[in-house]
C-alpha positions as CSV (number, residue, x, y, z in Angstrom):
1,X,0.0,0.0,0.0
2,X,1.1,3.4,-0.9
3,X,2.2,5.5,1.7
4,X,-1.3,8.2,3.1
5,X,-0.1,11.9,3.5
6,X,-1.9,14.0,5.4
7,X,-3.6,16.1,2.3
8,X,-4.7,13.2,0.8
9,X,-6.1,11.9,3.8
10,X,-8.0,15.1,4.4
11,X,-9.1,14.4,0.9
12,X,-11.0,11.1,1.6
13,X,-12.5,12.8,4.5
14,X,-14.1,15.2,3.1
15,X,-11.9,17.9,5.7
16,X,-9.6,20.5,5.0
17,X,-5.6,19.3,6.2
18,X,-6.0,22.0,9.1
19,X,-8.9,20.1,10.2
20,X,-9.1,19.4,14.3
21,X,-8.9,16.2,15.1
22,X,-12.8,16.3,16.4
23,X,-13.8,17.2,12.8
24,X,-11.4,14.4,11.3
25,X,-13.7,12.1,13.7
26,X,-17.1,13.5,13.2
27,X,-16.2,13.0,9.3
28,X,-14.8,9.5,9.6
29,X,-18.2,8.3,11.3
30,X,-20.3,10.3,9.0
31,X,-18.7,8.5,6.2
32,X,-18.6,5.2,8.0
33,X,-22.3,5.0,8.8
34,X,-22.5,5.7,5.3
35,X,-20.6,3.3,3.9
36,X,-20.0,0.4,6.2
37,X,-20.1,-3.1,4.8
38,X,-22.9,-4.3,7.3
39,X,-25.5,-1.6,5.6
40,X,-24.4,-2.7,1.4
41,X,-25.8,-5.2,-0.4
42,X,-24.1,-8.8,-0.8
43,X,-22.4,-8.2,-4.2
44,X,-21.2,-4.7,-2.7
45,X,-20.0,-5.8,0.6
46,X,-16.2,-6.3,-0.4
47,X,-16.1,-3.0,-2.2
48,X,-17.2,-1.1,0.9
49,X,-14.9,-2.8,3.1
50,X,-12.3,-2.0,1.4
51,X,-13.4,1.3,1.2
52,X,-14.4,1.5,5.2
53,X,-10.4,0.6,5.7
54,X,-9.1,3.1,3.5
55,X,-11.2,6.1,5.4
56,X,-9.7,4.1,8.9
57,X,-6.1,4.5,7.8
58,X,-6.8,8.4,6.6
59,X,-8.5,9.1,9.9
60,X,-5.6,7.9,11.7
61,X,-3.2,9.9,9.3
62,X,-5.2,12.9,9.6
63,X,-5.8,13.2,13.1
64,X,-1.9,12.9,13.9
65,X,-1.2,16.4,13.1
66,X,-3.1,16.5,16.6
67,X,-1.3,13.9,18.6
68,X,1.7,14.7,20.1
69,X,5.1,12.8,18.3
70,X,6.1,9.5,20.8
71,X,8.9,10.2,23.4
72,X,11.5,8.1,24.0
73,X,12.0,7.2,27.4
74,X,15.8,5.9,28.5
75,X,16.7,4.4,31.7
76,X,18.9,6.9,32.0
77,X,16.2,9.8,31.6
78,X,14.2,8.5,34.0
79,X,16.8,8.3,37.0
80,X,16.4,10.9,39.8
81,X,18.9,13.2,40.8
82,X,21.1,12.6,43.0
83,X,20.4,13.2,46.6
84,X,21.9,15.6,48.9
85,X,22.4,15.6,52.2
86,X,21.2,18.7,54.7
């Protein structure tokens, strides 16, 4: 699979690429009510799954913008100072 970025994501959305990542949910479950493979017809049912997976991975490559970028935690970053005596 091709790599998502973040405009085209917005683009199967339906949300501009500044979008909050409230609106990049309320879109993503407007379009999955829509279009969820429970709802289409037995011949169509494949189609829209693939299509409900494809608006998954662009609401999670949408709404990162939002998420803060993982930290990584060392041992040695997570040691106290040293104690001093009074």
């Amino acid at each position: 699979m091709p790599k998502l970025t973040r405009a085209a994501a917005a683009a199967v959305l339906g949300v501009s690429e500044a979008a909050s990542e409230s609106e990049v949910k309320k879109a993503y479950h407007k379009l999955a009510l829509l279009h969820h493979p429970d709802k289409a017809s037995e011949e169509d049912k494949e189609t829209a799954g693939a299509s409900l997976r494809r608006r998954n991975r662009a609401r999670t490559r949408a709404a990162d913008r939002a998420r803060p970028a993982p930290t990584l935690q060392t041992k040695s970053s997570r040691r106290l100072a040293p104690r001093t005596s009074a």
